[in-house]
N, C-alpha and C positions, 0 to 999 in steps of 0.2 A: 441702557446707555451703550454707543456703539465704543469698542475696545478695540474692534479688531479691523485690519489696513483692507483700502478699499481694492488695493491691488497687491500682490504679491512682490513687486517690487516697492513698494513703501518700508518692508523690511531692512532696506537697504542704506535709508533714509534718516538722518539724523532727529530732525523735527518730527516723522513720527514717532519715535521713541521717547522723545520729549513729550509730545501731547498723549501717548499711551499713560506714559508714569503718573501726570497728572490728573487724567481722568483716573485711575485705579489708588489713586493716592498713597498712604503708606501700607496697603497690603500687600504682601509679597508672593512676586509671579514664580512658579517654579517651573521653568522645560523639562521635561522628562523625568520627574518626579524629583524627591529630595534626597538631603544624607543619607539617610539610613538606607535608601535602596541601592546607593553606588557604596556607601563605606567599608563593605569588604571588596570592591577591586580598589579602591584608592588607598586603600591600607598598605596593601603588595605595591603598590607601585611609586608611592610618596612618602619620604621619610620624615617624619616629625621635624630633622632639622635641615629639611628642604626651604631654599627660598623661593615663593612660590607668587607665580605671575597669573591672576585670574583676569583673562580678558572678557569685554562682553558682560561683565557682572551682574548689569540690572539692579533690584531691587531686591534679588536671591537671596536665601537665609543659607545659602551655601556655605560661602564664604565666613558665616558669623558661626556656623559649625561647624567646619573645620577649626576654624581659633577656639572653639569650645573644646574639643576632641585634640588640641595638643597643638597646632600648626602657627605658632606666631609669628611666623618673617610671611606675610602677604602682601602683595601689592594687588589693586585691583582699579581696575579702569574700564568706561565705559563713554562711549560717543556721546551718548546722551549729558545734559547738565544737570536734567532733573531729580534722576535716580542717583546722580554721583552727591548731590545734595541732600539727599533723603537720610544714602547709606551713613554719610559722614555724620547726621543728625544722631542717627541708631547706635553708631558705634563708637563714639566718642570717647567712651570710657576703656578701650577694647585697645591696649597700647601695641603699637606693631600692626593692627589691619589699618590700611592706608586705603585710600580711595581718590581716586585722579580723574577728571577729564582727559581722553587722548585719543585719537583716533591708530585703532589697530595698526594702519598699514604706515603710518609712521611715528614709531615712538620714541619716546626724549631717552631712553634708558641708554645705557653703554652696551658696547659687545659681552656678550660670555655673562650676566646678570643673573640670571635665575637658572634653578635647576629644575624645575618644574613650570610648563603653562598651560595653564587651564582653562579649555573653552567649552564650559554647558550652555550648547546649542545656538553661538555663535556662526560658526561655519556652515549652518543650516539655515540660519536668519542670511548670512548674507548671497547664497546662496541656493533661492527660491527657485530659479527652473535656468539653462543652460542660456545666456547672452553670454557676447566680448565683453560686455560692460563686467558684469555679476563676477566672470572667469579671473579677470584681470582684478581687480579687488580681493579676489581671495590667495591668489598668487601674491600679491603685495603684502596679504597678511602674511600665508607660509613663508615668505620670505624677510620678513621683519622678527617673527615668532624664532625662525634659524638663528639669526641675527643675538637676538640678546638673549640666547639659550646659552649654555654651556655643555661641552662636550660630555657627552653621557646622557644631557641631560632629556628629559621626555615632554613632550607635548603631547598631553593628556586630552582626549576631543572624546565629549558627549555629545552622538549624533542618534539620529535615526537610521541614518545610512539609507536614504533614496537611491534608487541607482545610480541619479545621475552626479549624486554628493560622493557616494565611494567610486565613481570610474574617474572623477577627477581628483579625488583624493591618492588615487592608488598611481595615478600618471604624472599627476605635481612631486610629493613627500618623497619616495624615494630616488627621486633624482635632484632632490638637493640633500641627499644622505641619511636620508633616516630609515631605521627596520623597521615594518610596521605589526601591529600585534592588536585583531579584535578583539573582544571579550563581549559575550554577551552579559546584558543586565539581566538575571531571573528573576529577581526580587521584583523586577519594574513590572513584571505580569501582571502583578497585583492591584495598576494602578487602570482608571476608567478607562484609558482609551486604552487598551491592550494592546498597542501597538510594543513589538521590541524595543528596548532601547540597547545601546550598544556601546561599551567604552575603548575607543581607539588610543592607541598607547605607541607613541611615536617617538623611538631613541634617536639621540642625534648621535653618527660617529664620526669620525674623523675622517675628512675626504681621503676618498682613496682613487686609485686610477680602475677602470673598468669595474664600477662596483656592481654588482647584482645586487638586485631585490632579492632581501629579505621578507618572506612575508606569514604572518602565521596566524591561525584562527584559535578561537577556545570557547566553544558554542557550550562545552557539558563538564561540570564539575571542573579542574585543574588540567586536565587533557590538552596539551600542546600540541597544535597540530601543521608542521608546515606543508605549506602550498608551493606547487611550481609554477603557478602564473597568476595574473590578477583576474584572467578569466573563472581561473578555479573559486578563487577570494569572492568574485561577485557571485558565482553560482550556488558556493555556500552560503555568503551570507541571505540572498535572496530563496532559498530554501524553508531556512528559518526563518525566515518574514512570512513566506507564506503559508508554513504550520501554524503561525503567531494566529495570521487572521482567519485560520480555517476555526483556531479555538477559540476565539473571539467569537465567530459566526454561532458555535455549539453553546456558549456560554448565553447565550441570548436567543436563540430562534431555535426550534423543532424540526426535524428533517425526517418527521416521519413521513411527510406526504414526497420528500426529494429523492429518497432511496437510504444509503448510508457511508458513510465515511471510513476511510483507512487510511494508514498512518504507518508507514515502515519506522522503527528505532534499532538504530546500531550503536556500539560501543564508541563512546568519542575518539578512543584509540583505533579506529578499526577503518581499515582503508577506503576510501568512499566509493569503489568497484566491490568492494566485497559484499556477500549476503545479508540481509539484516539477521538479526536477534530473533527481535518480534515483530508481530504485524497486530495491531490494535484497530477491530471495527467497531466503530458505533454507530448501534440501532435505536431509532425510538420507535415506541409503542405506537401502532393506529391509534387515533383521538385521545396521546397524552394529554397530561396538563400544561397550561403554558411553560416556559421554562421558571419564572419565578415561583412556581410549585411543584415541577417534578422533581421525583425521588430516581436514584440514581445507584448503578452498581459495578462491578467490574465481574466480567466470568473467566475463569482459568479452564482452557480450553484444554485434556488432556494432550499429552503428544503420541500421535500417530491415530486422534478421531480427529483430525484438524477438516476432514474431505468427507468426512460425515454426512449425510444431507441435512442433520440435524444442525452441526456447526459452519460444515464446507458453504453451504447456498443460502441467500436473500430469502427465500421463502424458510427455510430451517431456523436461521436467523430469528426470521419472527416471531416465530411458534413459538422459539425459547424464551424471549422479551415477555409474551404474552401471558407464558407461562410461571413467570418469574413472580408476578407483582410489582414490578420496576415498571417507570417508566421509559428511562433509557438503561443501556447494557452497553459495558466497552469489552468486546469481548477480545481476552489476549492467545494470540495464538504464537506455538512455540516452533523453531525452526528445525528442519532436519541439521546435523551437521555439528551442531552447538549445546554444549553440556550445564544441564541445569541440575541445580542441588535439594532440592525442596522447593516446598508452594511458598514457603514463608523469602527465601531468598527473590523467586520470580515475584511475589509481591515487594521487595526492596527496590527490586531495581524497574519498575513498571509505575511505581504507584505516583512517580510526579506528572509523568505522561499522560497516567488514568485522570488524575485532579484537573490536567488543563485541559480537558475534554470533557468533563463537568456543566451541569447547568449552573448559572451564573451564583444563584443562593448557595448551593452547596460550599461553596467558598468565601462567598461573602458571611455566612454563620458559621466557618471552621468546623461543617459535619465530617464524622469520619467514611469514607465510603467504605463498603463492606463488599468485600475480596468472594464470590460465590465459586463452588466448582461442583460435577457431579460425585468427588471421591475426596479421600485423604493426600494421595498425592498426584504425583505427575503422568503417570501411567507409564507404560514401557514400548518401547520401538527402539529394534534391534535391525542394524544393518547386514544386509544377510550376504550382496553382493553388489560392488561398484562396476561400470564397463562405460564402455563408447558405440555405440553405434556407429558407422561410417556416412549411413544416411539419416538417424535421427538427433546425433549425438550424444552426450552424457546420461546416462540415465544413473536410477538404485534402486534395485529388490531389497524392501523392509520389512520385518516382520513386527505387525503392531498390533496388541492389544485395544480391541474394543471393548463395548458394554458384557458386561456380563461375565468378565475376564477370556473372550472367545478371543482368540489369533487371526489374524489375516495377513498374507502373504502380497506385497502389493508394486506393481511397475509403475514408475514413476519416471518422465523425462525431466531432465533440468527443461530443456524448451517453454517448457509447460508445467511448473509444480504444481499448480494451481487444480491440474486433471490428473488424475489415476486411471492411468490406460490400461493396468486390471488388476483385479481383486481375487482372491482364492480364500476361501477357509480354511485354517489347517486344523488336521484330527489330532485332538489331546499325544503326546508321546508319552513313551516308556520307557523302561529298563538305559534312559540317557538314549535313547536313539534319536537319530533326526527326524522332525514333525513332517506329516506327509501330508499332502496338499488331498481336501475331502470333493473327491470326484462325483461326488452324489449330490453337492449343493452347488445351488449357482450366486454368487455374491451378489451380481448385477440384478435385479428383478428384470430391467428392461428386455435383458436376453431369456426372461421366463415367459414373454410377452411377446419378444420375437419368435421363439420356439409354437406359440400358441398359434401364431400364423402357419408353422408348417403343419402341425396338426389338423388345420382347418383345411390346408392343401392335399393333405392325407384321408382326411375323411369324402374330399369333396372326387379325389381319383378312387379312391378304393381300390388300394395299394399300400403295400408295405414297402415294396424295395424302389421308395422313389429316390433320385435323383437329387444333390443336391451341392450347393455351389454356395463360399461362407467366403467374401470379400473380406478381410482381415483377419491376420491371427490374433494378434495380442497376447494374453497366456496362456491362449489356448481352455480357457473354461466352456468358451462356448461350442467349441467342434468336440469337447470332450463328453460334454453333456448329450449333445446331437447324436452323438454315437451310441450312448448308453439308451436315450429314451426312444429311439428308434433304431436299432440293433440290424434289421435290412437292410436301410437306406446304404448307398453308395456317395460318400461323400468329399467334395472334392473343397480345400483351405489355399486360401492365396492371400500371400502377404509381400509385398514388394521387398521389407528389409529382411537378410538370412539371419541379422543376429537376432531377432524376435523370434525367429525358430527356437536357435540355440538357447532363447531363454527359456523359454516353454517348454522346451522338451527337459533342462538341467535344471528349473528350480518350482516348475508347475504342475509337473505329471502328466504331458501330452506322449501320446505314444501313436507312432503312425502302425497303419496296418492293410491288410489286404484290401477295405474298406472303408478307407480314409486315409488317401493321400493328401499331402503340403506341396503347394507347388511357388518357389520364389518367383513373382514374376510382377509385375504392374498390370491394378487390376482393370485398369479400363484396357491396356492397350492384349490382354488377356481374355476379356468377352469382346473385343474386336473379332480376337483370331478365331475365337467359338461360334461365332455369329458366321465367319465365312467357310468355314467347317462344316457347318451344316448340327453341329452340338446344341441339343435344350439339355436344360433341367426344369424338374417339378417346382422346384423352391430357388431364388437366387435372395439371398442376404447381403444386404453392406453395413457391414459395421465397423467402419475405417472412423480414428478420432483424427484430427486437422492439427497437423504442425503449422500449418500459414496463418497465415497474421490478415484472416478477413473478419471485419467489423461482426459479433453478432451473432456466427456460424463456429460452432464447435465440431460438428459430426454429420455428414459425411466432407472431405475436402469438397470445396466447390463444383471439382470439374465433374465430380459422383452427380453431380444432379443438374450437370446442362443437359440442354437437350438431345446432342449424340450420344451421351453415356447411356439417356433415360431409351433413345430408340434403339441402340442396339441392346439394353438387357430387356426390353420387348421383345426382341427377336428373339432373346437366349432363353425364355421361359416356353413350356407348353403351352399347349393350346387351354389348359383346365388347371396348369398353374398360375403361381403367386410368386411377386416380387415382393421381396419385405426390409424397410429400409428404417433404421436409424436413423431418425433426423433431430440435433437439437442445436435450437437459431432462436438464440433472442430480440432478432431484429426482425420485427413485424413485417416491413416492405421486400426483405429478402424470403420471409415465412411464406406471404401471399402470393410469390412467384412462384417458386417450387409447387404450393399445393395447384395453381393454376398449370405447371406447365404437365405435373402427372395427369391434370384433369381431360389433356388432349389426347393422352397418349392410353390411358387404362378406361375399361370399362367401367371397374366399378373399385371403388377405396374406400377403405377404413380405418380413420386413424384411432391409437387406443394411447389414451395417456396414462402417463405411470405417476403414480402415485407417489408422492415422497418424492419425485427426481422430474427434470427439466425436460427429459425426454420423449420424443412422440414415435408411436411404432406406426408408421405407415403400411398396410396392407393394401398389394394393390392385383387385379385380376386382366387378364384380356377380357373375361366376357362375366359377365354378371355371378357373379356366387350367388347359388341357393341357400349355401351353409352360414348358420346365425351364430355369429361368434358369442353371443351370449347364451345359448344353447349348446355350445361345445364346449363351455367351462365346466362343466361338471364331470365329462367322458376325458376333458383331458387332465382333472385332479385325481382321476381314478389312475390314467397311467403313470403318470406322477410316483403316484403312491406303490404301482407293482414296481416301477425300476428302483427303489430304494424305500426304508422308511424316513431315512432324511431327505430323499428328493420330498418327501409328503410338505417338508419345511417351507417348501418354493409356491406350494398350493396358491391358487389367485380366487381372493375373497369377490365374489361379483357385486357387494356394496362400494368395494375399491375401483370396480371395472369402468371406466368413462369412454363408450366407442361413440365416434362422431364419424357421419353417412358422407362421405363426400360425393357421390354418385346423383 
């Protein structure tokens, strides 16, 4: 049987209300759920011996619980004739719930009448999308509702808050004097359409002259929060609507084949420019179960393995999921900056978060989810030094414990938390001294793999004291290493920022020397000057990470790999060397240019993907290499192994080794 109006303006409409109640007969309709889901905000905001104005009533059991729950002075009224005869049937016995035919926007009552009106989803029934007509009807009502309010007194509005409901809500009500104050419904989570619902709490005060808007939100626990504009108010509330339906969407559907979901949480108290807390992602499993039978977990990500490849990347991600037995994983990661107390506290304050990102049975059978991590507690990261850049900005050197209780020493930009622009292992300390950075290991494998390209350029000149040229510093791990495993070479480090220096040399252990100069300079406009100098090198390296904001492209900045950059570091290489480039682009159509535009420019490529990480090492020759890079993995584990017993660490398994021929 149809119930529902054939146009959205029938909402608006007397007779359909009348023929709604009829058809539905005496079952009662509820908007946005019932008592129990609003009774702890109407408790705070309505006093027992409130007189209380319910507009819009319907057929509601609202109103018959509240008079249950203590509220006897109500009046309640409704356009309709049908419902107003229904209620009056139901209630009869119920002394003090009153029920009246009248139309909202002109009522028989006196001024100053009630100290409470209440409309569950009135102002949403009368307006359904933005006309003069719908606009002007609900101005009639705010202004009848002002009207037999009493000062102090609140209109109470259970809405959904559309945008186009709160941008005229927030342009009407305080300009006929009232403060306005949202609240969100949580309890309403609960109910099938998981849509938010929201209680607006509208004080009336006494006209004043030049009054400002008052406005203030309360999205999380008792957290009062005000706003300086309505713009703010809509972009909050629209926030929270759309975490609503992102975990509506998780509650019902699988997104393992979509990718995975993240979710910033901050403190309700906590300024909305400020950093989050945490960051919550969830994964589901290749070929879960649908959602009405997957199983389900939360991981407590230590702090300072948050960049792991195990928990940092999409593919580490999974591996974890897969490895778990879960079908999904919300996995929580902890923020630099902000002090946590134990696992059992970050599970207090996470675990409502964790629940609305839930498959939908998990909550409809009240399981408990189980809180996973790899240890007992939170692990440790120690800030070691805060600075500024002048051209990168903010950065912080931290020292964080990974697996196995081992240190890493790690740069990090604000630009970019998300990237570690470099990693150092530090060797166990002593006697309280400070931990020194271990120059025999390389934290990056990528740069073990760059390195293997220059080895291939070393066996293929046959020579020791080749030439060599390292487009970024960073911390300096990889010019320190280049210098150790090839002790000849002459090598030359260029980094456009000076404080990247000064990090490197005061918290990495880079030391310049007669054979390995730093030179601060920009490196494109730097193998310009090399190029018209008449300067080669054996080996040219880029391992620049990307502060710009292109789609896709992490490593090298864009302009490393147009085509002026790619023809003059052709010109800057020998005739029998190798350019070796860092490349990592997850955007496929920008992947396929670059390998096209080296493919004009080099003889012969080979890219070598690294294992565990997103990175590709491009090798690339002027003229055809003889030398098989998988036949130089063995001679260059061997040298490995003489410049250190922990360089032996870095060793490259060739069941790991993936080279693809681009030639």
């Amino acid at each position: 049987m149809n119930i529902l109006p054939k146009s959205d303006s029938d909402f608006t409409k007397k007779d359909y209300w009348d023929s709604f109640f009829v058809k539905r007969g005496n079952e009662a309709f509820e908007w946005y759920g019932e008592y129990r889901e609003l009774r702890g905000i109407f408790e705070k905001y309505i006093k027992i011996s409130d007189s209380i104005l319910v507009i819009g009533c319907g057929n509601s059991n609202l109103s018959v619980d509240l008079y249950d729950a203590g509220y006897k002075s109500m009046m309640n009224i409704d356009i309709g004739n049908v419902a107003i005869k229904q209620m009056q049937r139901k209630c009869k016995k119920r002394n003090g719930l009153v029920f009246k035919q009248m139309d909202v926007q002109k009522m028989e009552f006196e001024d100053g009448t009630f100290n409470v009106a209440l409309d569950k989803g009135t102002l949403d029934a009368l307006l359904p999308k933005v006309t003069d007509e719908s606009q002007e009807t609900v101005l009639n009502m705010f202004k009848d509702i002002s009207r037999v309010l009493k000062i102090g007194g609140r209109y109470i509005i259970v809405s959904l808050l559309q945008k186009h409901v709160l941008s005229y809500l927030l342009e009407q009500l305080p300009a006929l004097g009232f403060l306005i104050r949202i609240c969100q419904c949580h309890n309403s989570d609960e109910l099938e359409h998981r849509m938010p619902v929201f209680v607006v709490v509208c004080t009336k005060l006494k006209a004043m002259p030049n009054f400002k808007p008052v406005l203030e939100v309360v999205l999380s626990g008792d957290t009062v929060e005000r706003l300086a504009s309505a713009d703010a108010m809509l972009d909050a509330i629209g926030m929270s609507q759309q975490t609503a339906a992102l975990c509506a969407g998780l509650a019902t559907h699988s997104i393992a084949d979509s990718g995975e979901v993240s979710i910033d949480l901050s403190p309700p108290d906590q300024p909305p420019a400020a950093p989050p807390r945490y960051t919550i992602v969830v994964v589901d499993r290749k070929c879960a179960k649908p959602p009405e039978a997957m199983t389900y977990a939360a991981f407590l990500v230590p702090q300072g393995r948050e960049r792991e490849w195990l928990f940092g990347t999409k593919e580490g991600r999974k591996s974890v999921v897969a490895s778990s037995g879960m079908d999904r994983l919300a996995f929580i990661l902890l923020h630099r900056g902000c002090q946590y107390t134990d696992q059992q506290a970050v599970q207090n304050e996470t675990s409502n978060a964790v629940r609305a990102m839930a498959p939908a049975r998990i909550n409809k059978q009240k399981q408990k989810i189980p809180f996973l991590s790899v240890g007992s507690d939170l692990g440790k990261r120690t800030e070691v030094y805060k600075g500024k850049s002048e051209m990168s900005g903010e950065y912080v050197i931290e020292d964080a414990e990974g697996e196995n209780s081992v240190t890493y020493r790690r740069l990090i930009f604000f630009s970019n938390q998300s990237l570690v622009q470099s990693e150092a292992r530090l060797l166990p300390s002593s006697d309280g001294l400070p931990s020194k950075v271990d120059l025999d290991y390389l934290s990056c494998q990528h740069h073990v793999y760059m390195l293997l390209g220059v080895y291939l350029a070393q066996k293929t000149l046959g020579k020791s004291d080749l030439k060599i040229l390292i487009i970024g510093l960073g911390g300096g791990g990889l010019a320190m290493f280049t210098r150790r495993l090839f002790p000849q070479a002459f090598i030359t480090v260029v980094d456009i920022d000076p404080e990247v220096k000064n990090i490197a040399v005061n918290y990495f252990g880079l030391e310049e020397s007669d054979k390995m100069k730093i030179v601060i300079a920009d490196g494109v406009d730097y193998i310009k000057t090399s190029v018209k100098s008449g300067e080669t090198f054996d080996a040219v390296l880029f391992d620049i990470n990307s502060h710009e904001c292109v789609p896709g492209l992490s490593c090298p900045p864009k302009i490393f790999v147009e085509m002026e950059t790619l023809e003059n570091t052709l010109l800057e290489i020998s005739k029998k060397g190798i350019f070796i480039l860092n490349f990592v682009c997850r955007l496929e159509s920008l992947r396929e240019v670059t390998r096209t535009n080296h493919k004009r420019l080099f003889s012969d490529i080979k890219v070598i993907s690294v294992k565990d990480e997103v990175n590709e090492i491009m090798c690339c020759w002027k003229e055809a290499s003889q030398t098989s890079v998988q036949d130089t993995v063995k001679s260059f584990n061997v040298a490995l192994r003489k410049t250190s017993h922990r360089s032996s660490e870095n060793e490259i398994d060739l069941d790991d080794l993936v080279v693809e021929n681009l030639s």
